[in-house]
N, CA, C and O atoms as a Tinker XYZ file with bonds, in Angstrom:
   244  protein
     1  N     75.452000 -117.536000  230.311000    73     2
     2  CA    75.678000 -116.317000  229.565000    64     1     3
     3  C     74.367000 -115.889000  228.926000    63     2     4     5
     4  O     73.782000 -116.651000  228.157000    81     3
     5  N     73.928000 -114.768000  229.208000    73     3     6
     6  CA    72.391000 -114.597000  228.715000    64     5     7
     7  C     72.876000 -114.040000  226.847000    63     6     8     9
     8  O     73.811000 -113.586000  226.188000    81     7
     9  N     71.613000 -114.447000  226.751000    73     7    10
    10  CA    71.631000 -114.648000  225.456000    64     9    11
    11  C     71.802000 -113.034000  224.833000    63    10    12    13
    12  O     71.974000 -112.109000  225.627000    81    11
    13  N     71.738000 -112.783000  223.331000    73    11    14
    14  CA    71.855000 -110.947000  223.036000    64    13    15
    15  C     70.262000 -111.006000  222.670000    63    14    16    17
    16  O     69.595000 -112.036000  222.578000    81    15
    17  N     69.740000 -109.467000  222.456000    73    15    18
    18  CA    68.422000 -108.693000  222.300000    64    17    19
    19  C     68.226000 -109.496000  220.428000    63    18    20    21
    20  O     67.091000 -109.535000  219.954000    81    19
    21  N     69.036000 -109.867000  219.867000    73    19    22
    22  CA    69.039000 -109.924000  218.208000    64    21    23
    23  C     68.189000 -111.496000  218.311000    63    22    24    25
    24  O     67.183000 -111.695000  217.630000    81    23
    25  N     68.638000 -112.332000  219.061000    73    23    26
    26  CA    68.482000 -113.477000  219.280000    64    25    27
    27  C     66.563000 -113.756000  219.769000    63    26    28    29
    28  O     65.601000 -114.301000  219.229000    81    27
    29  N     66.796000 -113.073000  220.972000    73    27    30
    30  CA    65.464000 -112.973000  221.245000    64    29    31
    31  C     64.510000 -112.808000  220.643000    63    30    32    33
    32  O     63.526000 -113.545000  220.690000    81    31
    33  N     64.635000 -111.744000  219.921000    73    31    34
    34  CA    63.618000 -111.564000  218.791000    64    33    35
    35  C     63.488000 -112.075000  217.648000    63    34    36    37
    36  O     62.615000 -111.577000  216.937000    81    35
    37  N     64.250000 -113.155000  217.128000    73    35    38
    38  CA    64.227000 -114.054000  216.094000    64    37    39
    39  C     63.511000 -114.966000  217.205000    63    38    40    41
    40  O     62.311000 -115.082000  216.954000    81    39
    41  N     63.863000 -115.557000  218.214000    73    39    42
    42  CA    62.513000 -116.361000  218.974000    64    41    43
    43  C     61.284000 -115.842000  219.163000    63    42    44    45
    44  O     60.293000 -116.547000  219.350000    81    43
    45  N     61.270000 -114.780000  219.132000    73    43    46
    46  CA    59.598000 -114.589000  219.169000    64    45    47
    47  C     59.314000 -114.375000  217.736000    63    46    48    49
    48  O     58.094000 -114.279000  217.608000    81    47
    49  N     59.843000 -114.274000  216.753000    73    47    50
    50  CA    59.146000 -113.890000  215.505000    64    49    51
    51  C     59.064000 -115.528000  215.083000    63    50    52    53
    52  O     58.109000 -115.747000  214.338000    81    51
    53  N     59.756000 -116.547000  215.364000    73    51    54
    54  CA    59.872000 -117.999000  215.228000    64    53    55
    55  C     58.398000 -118.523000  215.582000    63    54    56    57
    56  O     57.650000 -119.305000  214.995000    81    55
    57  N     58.269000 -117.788000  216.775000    73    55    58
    58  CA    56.879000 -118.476000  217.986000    64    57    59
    59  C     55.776000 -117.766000  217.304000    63    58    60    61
    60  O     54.741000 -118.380000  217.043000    81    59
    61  N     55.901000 -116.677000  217.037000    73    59    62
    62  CA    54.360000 -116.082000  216.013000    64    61    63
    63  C     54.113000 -116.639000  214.762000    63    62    64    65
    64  O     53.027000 -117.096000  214.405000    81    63
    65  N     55.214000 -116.593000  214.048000    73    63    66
    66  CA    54.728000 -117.327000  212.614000    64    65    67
    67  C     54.689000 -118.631000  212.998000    63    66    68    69
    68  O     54.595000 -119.327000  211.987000    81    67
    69  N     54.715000 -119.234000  213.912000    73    67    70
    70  CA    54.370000 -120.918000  213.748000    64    69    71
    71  C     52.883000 -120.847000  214.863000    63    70    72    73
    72  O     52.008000 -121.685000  214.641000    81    71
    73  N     52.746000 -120.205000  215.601000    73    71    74
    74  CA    51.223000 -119.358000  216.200000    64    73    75
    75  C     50.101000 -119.175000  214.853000    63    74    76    77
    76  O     48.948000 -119.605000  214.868000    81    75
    77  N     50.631000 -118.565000  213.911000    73    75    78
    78  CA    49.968000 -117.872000  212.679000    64    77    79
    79  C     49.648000 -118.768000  212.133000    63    78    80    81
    80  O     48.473000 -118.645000  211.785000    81    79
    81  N     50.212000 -119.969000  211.746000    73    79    82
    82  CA    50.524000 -121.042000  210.685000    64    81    83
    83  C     49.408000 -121.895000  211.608000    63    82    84    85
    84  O     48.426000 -122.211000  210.935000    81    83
    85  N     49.351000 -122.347000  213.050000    73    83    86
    86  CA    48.404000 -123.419000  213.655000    64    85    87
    87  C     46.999000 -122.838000  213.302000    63    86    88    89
    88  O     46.268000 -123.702000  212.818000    81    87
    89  N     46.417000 -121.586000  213.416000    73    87    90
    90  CA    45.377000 -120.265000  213.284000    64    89    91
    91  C     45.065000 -120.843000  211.924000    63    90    92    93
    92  O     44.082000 -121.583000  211.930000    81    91
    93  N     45.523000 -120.721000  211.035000    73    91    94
    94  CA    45.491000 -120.814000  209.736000    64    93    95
    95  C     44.719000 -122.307000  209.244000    63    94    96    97
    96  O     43.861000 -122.544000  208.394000    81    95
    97  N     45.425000 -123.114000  210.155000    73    95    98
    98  CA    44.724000 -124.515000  209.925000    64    97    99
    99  C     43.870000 -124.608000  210.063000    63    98   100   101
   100  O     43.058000 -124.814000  209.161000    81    99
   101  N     43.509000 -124.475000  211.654000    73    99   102
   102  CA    42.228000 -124.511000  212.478000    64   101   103
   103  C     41.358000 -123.504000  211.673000    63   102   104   105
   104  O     40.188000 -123.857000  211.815000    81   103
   105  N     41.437000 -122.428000  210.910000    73   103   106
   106  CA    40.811000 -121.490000  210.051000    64   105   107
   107  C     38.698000 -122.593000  209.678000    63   106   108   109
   108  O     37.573000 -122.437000  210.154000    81   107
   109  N     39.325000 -123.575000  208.599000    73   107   110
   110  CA    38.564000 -123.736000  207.461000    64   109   111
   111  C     37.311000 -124.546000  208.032000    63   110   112   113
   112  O     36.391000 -124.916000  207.302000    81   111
   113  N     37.359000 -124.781000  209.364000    73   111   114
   114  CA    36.723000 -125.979000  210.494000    64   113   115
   115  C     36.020000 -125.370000  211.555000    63   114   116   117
   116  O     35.224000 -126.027000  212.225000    81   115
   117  N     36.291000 -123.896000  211.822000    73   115   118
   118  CA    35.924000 -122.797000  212.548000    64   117   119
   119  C     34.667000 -122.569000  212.653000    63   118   120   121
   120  O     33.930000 -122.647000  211.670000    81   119
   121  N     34.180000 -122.217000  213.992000    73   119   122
   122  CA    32.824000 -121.524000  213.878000    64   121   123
   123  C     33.042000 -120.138000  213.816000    63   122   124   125
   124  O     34.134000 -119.569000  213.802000    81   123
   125  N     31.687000 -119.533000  213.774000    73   123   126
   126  CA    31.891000 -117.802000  214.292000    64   125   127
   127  C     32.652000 -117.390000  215.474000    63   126   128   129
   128  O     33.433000 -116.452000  215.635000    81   127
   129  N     32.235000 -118.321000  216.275000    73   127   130
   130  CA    32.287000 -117.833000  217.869000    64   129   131
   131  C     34.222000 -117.879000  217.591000    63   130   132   133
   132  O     35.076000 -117.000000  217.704000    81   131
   133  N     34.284000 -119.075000  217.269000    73   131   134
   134  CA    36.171000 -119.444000  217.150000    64   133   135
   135  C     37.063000 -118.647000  216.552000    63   134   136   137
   136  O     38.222000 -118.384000  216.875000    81   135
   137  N     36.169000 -118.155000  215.314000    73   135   138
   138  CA    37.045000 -116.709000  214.205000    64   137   139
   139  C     36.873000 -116.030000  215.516000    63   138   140   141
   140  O     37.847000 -116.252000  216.235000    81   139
   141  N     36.222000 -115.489000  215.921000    73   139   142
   142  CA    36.539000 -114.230000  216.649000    64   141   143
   143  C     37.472000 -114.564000  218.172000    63   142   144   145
   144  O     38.152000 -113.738000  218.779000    81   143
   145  N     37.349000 -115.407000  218.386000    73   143   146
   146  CA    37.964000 -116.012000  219.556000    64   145   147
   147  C     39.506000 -115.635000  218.622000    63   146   148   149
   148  O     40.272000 -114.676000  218.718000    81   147
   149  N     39.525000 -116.608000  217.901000    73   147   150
   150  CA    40.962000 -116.085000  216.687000    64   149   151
   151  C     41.009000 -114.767000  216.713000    63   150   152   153
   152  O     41.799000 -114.172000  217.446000    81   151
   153  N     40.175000 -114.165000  215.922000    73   151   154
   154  CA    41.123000 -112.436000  216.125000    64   153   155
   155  C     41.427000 -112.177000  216.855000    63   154   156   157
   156  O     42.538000 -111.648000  216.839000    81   155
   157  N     40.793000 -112.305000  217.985000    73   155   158
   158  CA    41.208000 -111.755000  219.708000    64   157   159
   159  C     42.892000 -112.416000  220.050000    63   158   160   161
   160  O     43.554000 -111.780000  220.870000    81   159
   161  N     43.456000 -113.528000  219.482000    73   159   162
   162  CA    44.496000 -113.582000  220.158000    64   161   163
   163  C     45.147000 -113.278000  219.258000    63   162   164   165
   164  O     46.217000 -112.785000  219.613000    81   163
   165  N     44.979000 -113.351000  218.031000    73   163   166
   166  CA    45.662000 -112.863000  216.744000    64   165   167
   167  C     46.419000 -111.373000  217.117000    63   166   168   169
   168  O     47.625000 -111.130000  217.094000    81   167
   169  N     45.170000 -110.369000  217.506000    73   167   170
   170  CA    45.546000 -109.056000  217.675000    64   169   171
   171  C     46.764000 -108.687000  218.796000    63   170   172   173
   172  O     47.662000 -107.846000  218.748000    81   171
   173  N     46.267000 -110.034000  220.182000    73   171   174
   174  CA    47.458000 -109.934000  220.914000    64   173   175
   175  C     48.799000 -110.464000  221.074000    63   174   176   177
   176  O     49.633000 -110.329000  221.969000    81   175
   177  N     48.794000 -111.236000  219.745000    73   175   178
   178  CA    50.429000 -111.920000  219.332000    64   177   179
   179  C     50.969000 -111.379000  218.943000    63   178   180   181
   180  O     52.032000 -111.138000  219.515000    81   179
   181  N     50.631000 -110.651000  217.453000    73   179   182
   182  CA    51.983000 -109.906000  216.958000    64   181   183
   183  C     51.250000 -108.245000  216.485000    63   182   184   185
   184  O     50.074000 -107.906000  216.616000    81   183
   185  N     51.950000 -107.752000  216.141000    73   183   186
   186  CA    51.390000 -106.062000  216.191000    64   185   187
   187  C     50.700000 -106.029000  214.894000    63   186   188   189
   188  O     49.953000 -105.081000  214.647000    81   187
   189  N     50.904000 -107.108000  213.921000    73   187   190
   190  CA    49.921000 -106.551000  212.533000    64   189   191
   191  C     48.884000 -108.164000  212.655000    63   190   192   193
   192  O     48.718000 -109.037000  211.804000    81   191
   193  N     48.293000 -108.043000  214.199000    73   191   194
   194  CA    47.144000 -109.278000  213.724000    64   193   195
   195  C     45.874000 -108.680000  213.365000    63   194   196   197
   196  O     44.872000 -109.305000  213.016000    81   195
   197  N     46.013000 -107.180000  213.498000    73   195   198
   198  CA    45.190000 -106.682000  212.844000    64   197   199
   199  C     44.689000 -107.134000  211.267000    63   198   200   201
   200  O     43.865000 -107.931000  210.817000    81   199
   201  N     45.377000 -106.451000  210.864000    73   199   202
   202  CA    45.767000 -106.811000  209.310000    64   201   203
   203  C     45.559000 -108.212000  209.093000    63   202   204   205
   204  O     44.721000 -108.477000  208.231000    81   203
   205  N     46.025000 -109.007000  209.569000    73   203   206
   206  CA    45.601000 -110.712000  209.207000    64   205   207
   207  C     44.599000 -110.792000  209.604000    63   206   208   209
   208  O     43.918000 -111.219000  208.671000    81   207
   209  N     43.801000 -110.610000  210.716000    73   207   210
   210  CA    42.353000 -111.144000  210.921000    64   209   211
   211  C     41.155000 -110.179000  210.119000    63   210   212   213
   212  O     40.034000 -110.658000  209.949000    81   211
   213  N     41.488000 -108.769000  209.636000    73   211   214
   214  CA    41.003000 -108.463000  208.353000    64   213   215
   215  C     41.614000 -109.287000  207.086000    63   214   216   217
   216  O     40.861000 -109.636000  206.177000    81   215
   217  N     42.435000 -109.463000  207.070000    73   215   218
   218  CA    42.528000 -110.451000  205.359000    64   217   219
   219  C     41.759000 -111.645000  205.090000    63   218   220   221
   220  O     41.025000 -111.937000  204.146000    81   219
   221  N     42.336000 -112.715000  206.889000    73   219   222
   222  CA    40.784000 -113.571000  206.804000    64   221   223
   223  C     39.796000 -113.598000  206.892000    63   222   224   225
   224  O     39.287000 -114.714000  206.790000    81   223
   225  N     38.871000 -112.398000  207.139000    73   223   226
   226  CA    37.757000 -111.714000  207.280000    64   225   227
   227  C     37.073000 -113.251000  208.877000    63   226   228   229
   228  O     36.399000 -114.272000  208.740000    81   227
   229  N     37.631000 -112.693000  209.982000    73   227   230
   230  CA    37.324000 -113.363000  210.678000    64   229   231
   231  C     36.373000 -112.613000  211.683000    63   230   232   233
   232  O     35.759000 -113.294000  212.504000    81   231
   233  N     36.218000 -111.248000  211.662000    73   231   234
   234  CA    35.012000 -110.949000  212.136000    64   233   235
   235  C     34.138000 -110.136000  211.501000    63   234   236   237
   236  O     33.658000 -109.050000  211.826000    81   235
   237  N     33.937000 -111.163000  210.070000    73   235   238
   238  CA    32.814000 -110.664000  209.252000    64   237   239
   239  C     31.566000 -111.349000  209.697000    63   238   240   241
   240  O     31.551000 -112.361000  210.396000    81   239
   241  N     30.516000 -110.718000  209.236000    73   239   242
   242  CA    29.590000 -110.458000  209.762000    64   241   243
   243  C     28.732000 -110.634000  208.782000    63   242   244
   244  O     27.532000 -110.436000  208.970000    81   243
């Protein structure tokens, strides 16, 4: 029985914030090259990785 549309998307919002949360660790140990490697997938996980990889200022400069 396939699962409903409500469901699904509590699994992917499950899989980003625990995505967000590993990012976060790996944060404080980071090189340059890695922050930005980070924003780059940041931006393509969830629609506001914008916004988080400006808060961690990960491609400051």
């Amino acid at each position: 029985m396939p699962s409903s549309e409500r469901r699904k998307e509590i699994k992917r919002r499950r899989h980003r914030r625990k995505k967000v949360l590993q990012f976060a660790k790996k944060l404080d140990k980071a090189t340059v090259s890695e922050k930005v490697a980070m924003a780059e997938k940041l931006r393509q996980l969830t629609p506001g990785g914008k916004e988080i990889a400006d808060r961690w200022e990960l491609e400051k400069r």
